[in-house]
FIGU-967129 format. One line per 4 residues: number of its first residue (from 1); for each residue x, y, z of C-alpha. Coordinates in Angstrom, 1 decimal. Example, Ala and Ser with C-alpha at 12.3 -4.5 7.8 and 13.67 -1.06 7.14 Angstrom:
% residues 2
1> 12.3,-4.5,7.8; 13.7,-1.1,7.1
END
This chain:
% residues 404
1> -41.6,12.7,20.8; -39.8,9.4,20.3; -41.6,7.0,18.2; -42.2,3.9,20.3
5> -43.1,1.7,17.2; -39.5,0.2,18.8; -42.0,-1.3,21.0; -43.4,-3.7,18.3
9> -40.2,-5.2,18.0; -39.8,-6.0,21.3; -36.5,-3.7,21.5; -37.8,-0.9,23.7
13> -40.2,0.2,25.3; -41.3,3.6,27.5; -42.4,3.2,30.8; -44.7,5.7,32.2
17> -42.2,6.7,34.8; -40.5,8.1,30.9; -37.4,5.4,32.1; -36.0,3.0,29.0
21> -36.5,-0.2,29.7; -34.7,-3.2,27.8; -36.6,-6.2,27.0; -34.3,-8.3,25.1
25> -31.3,-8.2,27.5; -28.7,-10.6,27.1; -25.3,-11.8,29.1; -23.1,-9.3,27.5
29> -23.4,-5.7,27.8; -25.4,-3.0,25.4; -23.0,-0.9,22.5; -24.5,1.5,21.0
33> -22.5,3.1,18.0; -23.8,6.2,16.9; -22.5,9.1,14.2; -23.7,11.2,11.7
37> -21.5,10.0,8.9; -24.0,7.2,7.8; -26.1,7.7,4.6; -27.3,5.8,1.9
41> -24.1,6.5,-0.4; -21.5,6.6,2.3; -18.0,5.1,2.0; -15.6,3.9,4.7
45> -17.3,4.5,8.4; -20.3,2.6,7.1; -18.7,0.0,6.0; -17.0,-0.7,9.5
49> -20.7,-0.3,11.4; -22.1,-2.7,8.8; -18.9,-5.2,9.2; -18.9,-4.8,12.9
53> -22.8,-5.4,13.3; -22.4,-8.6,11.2; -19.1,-9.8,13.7; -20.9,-9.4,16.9
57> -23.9,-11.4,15.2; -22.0,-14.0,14.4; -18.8,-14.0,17.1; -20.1,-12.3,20.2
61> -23.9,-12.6,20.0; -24.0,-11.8,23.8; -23.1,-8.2,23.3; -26.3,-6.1,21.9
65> -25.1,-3.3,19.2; -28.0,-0.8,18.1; -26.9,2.2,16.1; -28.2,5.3,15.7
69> -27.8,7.2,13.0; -29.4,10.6,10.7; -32.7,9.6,9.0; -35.9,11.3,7.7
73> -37.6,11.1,11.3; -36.8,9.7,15.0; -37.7,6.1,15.0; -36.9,2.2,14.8
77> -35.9,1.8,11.2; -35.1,-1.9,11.7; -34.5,-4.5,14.6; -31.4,-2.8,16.1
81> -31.3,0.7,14.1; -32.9,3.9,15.2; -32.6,7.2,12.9; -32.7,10.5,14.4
85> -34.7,13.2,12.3; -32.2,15.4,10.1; -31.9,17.8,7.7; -29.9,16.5,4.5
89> -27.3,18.5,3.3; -26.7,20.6,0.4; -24.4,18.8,-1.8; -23.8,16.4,0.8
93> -24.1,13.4,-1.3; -27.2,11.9,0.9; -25.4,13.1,4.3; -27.9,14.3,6.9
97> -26.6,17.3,9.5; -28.4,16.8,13.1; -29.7,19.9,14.2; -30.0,19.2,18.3
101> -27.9,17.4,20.7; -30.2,17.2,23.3; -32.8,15.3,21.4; -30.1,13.0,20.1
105> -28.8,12.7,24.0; -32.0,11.9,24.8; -33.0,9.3,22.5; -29.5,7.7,23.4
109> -30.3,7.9,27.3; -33.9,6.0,26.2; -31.7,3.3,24.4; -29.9,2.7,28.0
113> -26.6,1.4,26.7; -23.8,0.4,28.9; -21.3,1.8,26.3; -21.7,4.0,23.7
117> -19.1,4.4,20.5; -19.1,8.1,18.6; -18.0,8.2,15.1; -17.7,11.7,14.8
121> -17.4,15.0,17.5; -20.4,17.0,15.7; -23.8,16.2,17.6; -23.7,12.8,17.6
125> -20.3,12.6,19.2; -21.8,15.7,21.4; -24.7,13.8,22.3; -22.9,10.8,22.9
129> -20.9,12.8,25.9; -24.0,14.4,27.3; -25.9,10.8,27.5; -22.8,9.1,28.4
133> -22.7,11.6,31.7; -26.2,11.5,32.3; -25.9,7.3,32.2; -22.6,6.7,33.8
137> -20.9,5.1,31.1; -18.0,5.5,29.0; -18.3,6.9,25.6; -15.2,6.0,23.2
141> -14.5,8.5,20.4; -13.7,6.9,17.0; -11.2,9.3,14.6; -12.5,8.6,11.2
145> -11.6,12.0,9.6; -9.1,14.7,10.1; -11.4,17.2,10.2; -8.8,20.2,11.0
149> -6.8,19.3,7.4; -9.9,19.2,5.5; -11.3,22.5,6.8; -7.9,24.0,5.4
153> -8.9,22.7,2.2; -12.4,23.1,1.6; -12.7,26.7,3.3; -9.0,27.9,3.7
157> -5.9,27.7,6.0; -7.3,30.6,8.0; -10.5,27.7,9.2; -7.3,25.3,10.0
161> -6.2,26.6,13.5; -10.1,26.8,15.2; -11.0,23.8,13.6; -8.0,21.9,15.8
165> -9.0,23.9,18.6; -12.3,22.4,18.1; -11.3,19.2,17.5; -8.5,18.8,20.2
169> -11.7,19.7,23.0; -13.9,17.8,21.4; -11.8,14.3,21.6; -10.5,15.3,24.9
173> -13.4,15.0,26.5; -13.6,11.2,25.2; -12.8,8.2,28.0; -10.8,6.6,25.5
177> -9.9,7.4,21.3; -9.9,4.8,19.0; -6.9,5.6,16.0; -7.4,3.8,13.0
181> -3.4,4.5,12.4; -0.8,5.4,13.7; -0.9,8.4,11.9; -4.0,9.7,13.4
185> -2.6,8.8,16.9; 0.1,10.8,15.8; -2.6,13.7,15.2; -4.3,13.3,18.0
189> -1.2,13.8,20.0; -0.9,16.9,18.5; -4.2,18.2,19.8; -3.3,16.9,23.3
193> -5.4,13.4,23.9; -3.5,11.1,25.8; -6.1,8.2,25.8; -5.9,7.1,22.2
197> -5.5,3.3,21.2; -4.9,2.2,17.4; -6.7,-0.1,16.0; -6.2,-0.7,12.6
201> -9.7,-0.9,10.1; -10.4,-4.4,8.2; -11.3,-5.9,5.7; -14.1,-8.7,4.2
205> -12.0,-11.4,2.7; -14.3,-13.2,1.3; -16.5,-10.7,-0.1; -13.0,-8.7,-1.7
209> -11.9,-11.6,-3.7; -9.7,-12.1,-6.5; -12.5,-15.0,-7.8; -15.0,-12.2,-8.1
213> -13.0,-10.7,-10.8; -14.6,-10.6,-14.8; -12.0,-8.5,-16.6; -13.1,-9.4,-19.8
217> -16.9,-8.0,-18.8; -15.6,-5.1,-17.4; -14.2,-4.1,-20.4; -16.9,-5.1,-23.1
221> -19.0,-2.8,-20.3; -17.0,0.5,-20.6; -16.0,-0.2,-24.2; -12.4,-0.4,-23.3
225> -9.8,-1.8,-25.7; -8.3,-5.4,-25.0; -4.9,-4.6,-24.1; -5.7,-2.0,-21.6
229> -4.1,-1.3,-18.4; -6.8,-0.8,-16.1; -6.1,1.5,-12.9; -9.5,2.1,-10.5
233> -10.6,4.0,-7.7; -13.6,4.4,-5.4; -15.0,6.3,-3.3; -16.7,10.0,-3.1
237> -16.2,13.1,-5.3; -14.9,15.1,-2.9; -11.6,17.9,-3.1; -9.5,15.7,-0.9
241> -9.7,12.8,-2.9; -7.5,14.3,-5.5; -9.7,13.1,-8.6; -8.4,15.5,-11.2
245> -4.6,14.3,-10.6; -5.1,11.0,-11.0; -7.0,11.8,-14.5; -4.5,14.3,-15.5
249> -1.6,11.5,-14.3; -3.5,8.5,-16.9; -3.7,11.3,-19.5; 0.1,12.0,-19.1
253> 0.6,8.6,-19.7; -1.8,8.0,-22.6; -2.5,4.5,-24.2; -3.0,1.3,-22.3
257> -3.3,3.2,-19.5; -7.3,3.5,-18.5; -8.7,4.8,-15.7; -12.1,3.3,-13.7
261> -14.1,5.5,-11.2; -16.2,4.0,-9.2; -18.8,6.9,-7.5; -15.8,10.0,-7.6
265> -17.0,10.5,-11.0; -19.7,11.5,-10.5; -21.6,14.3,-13.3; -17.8,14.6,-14.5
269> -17.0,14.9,-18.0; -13.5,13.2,-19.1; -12.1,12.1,-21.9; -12.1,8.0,-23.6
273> -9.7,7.3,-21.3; -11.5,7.9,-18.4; -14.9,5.7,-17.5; -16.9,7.1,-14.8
277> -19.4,4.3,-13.1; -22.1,5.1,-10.5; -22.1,4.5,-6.9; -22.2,1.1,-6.3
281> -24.5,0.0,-3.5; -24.3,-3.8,-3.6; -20.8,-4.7,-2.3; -21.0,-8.0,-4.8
285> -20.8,-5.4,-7.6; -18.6,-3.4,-6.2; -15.8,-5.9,-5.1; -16.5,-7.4,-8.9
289> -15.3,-3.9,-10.2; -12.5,-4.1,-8.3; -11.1,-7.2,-8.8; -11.5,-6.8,-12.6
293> -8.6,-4.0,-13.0; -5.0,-4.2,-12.8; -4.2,-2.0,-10.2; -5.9,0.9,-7.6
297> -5.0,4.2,-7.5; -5.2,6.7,-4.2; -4.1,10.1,-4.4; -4.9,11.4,-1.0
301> -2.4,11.8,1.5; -4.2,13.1,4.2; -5.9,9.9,4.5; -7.1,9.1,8.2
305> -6.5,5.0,7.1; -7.6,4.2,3.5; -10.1,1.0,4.0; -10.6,1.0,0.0
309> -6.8,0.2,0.0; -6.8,-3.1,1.7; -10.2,-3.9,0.4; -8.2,-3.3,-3.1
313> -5.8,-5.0,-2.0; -7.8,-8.3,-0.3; -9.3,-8.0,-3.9; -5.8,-9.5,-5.8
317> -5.0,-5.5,-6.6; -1.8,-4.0,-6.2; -1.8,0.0,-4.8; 0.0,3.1,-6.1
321> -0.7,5.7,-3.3; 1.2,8.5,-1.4; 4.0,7.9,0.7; 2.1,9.5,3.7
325> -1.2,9.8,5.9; -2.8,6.6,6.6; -2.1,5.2,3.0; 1.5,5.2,3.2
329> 1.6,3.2,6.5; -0.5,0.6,4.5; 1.8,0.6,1.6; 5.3,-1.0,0.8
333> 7.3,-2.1,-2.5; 5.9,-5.8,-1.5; 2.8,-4.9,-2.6; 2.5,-1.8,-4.3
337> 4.2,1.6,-5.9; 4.8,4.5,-3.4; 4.4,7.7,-5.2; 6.7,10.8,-4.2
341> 3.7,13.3,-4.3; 0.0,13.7,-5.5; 0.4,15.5,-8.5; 0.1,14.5,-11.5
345> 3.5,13.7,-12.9; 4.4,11.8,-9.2; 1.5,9.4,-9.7; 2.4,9.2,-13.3
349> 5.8,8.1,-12.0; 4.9,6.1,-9.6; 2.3,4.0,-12.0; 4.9,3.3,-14.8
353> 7.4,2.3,-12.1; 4.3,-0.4,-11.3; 3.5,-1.8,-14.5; 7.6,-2.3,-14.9
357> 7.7,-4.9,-12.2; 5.9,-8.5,-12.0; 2.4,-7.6,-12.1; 0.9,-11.0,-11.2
361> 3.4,-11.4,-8.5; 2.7,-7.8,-6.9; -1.2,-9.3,-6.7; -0.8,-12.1,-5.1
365> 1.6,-10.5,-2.4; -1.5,-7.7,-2.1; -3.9,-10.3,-1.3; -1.2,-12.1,1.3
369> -1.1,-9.0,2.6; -4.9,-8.3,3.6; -5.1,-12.0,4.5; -2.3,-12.0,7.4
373> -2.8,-8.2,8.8; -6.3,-7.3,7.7; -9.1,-9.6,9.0; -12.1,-8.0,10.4
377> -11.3,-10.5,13.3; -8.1,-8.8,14.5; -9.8,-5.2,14.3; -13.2,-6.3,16.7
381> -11.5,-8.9,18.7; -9.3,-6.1,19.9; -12.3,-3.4,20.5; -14.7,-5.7,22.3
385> -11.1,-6.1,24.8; -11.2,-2.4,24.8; -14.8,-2.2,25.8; -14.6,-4.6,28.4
389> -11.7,-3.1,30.0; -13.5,0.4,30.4; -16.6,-1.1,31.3; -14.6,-2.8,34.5
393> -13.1,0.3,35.4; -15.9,2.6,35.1; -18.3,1.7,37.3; -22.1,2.5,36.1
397> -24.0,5.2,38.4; -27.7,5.1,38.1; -29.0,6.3,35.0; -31.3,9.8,35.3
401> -34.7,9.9,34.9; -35.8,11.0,31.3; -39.3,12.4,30.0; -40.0,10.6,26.5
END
C-alpha cells in the first residue's frame, strides 16, 4: 500500500478512482528523477540530484522535481522525496537493493510525472520504463557507472560479456541517454545506443573554495609534520578506486609526501604516512578538507567522469590522475600531472613530476579551470533544453488507471 501521508503535504493525493492526482501543479512540467544509487553515504550521483534539486529551486522554479529513491519503507520522506521500501545491502556501505519493479512502477505512475530521469538500469531504471510506458512519457537514462568494467573486476572477466549484454538492452530501451563524458558516449556506442547526448557533470563553486581552506588545522588534526606535502582523496572504499596504489605510490616516495583519505579508508590500517578520516557528511567539512592539501590524487581509470576531480579542482587543488576514462578527459598539464598508469610507481612518477613544477600556479589554473567549464549552470541549463525538446516531440497519451 502507498503511504498517503504525501497527502499532508499537499503533494499527492489518491483518488478513490486509485488515479494520482497533483495538487500543486505549476506552469512547467513534472521530473521525476529516480535510482537506486542514493544512500546516506553516497558519493557522486547524489551529489548531482542534491545540486540539481537546489538549481531548479532557485533557476527554474516552474518545473516540479520529486525523487524517488530506496528507503526503510514506501512513503513521503520530505516535501518532494518519496523512498521506496528496500533491503540494504551486505557491505553496501548504506546502499539499499529494490526488490520489485512493479511496486516501484507503480508508485512512479501514482507520482504522475511528465518526464522521468533513471540513474541506473537495475529496478529503478526498470521501473522507470515500465511507468514511462504505462504514462506516455519519455524516460531518459542517466550513465553514472560502467557497470560491465566493474563486474570484470569485482566477480571476474567471465561476468564482463553478459553484463554488456545486459547493459547494452537495458539503455537501449531509453528515449534518450545522458553521457557524463565523452568517454561513456564512447561506451555506450559500443553496446549499440544511438540516442546518447553528453553532458558534462558540475560543480558548486562556491561551496569548493580555495577560502575554505585551514592547512595549518588540518595538520595539527592528523598530527602531520609542518613541511608536509599533502595529497587527498575522497570517496568510497571500493576495488575500483585503486586505494592500495595510491598508498603504496606515497610510501614509495616517503617523507613530505602524506596522504589524506577522506571515507576510502575506511577500517584500513596504514602506516604514519597515511591518515584515514571518516565519511564526511556536511559538504562544509568536506570541501574544508579539501582545500587544506596540496594536491588530489585519483587512481581510477575506469572512471565514468570523476565529479571529485573538478570539485578538487574548484577547491584551488591541482589533480594527478590517469591518462584515461573520464578523468583523463578532465585532465591536462594546465592543471594537473597525467600519470602513465595506476600502479604504484606511475602515480609515484606522476606526483614527483607535480611537486617539480609551480605549485601555486598549477592551483590557481585548477580553480580557472572549474570556474570557466564547470558551473552547475552549464550542466542543467543544457538538460532542462533536453527535456523540453523530448517533451515536444513525445506527445503524452493518457495515463492508465492504477489501484493504490
Amino acid at each position: 500500500m502507498f503511504d498517503t501521508s504525501a497527502e499532508k503535504n499537499g503533494i499527492l493525493r489518491v483518488s478513490p478512482e486509485g488515479g494520482a492526482i497533483r495538487t500543486d501543479v505549476t506552469p512547467g512540467f513534472h521530473l521525476i528523477d529516480t535510482t537506486m544509487m542514493y544512500a546516506p553515504r553516497s558519493g557522486g550521483v547524489k551529489r548531482y540530484l542534491t545540486a540539481k534539486r537546489t538549481w531548479l529551486e532557485k533557476r527554474r522554479p516552474d518545473i516540479r522535481h520529486t525523487l524517488v529513491v530506496p528507503g526503510k519503507a514506501t512513503r513521503c520522506e520530505a516535501p518532494g522525496v518519496y523512498t521506496v521500501s528496500a533491503t540494504k545491502l551486505p557491505f553496501g556501505d548504506g546502499y539499499r537493493m529494490p526488490a520489485s519493479p512493479n511496486k516501484w512502477a507503480a508508485i512512479l505512475n501514482l507520482l504522475d510525472p511528465d518526464i522521468i530521469e533513471a540513474g541506473d538500469v537495475f529496478v529503478p531504471g526498470h521501473a522507470a520504463q515500465e511507468a514511462g510506458q504505462a504514462l506516455g512519457v519519455p524516460v531518459v537514462g542517466v550513465c553514472h557507472t560502467d557497470a560491465p568494467t566493474l563486474a570484470a573486476l569485482h566477480l571476474g572477466e567471465w561476468a564482463e560479456q553478459p553484463t554488456f549484454n545486459f547493459w547494452a538492452q537495458a539503455y537501449q530501451r531509453f528515449d534518450h541517454v545522458v553521457a557524463p563524458s565523452k568517454h561513456t558516449a564512447a561506451r555506450l556506442a559500443e553496446a549499440g545506443v544511438e540516442r546518447v547526448s553528453v553532458h558534462p557533470l558540475g560543480v558548486d563553486l562556491e561551496l569548493f573554495h580555495p577560502s575554505r581552506g585551514d592547512r595549518a588545522a588540518l595538520l595539527k588534526r592528523l598530527d602531520f609534520p609542518t613541511n608536509s606535502r599533502l595529497l587527498v582523496f575522497a570517496g568510497r572504499p571500493a576495488r575500483e578506486k585503486n586505494i592500495d596504489a595510491m598508498v603504496a605510490a606515497v610510501e614509495m616516495l616517503g617523507d613530505p609526501y602524506r596522504l589524506v583519505l577522506i571515507g576510502a579508508g575506511k577500517d584500513a590500517r596504514y602506516t604514519s604516512r597515511v591518515a584515514c578520516i571518516d565519511f564526511e557528511r556536511q559538504p562544509e567539512k568536506l570541501a574544508g578538507v579539501i582545500a587544506s592539501c596540496d594536491a588530489f590524487l585519483h587512481a581510477n581509470e575506469n572512471e565514468i567522469f570523476g565529479l571529485v576531480v573538478i570539485e578538487a579542482m574548484a577547491a584551488g587543488l591541482p589533480v594527478v590522475g590517469p591518462n584515461k576514462g573520464g578523468v583523463g578527459e578532465l585532465l591536462d598539464e594546465a592543471v594537473g600531472q597525467l600519470a602513465g598508469g595506476v600502479d604504484p610507481a606511475s602515480l609515484a612518477q606522476a606526483v614527483e613530476a607535480l611537486f617539480a613544477r609551480d605549485l601555486d600556479a598549477l592551483k590557481l589554473a585548477a580553480r580557472r579551470r572549474a570556474e570557466t567549464r564547470h558551473s552547475w549552470d552549464h550542466t542543467f541549463e543544457g538538460l532542462t533544453r533536453l527535456y523540453t525538446q523530448l517533451l515536444a516531440r513525445t506527445p503524452r497519451r493518457a495515463p492508465l488507471k492504477m489501484s493504490a
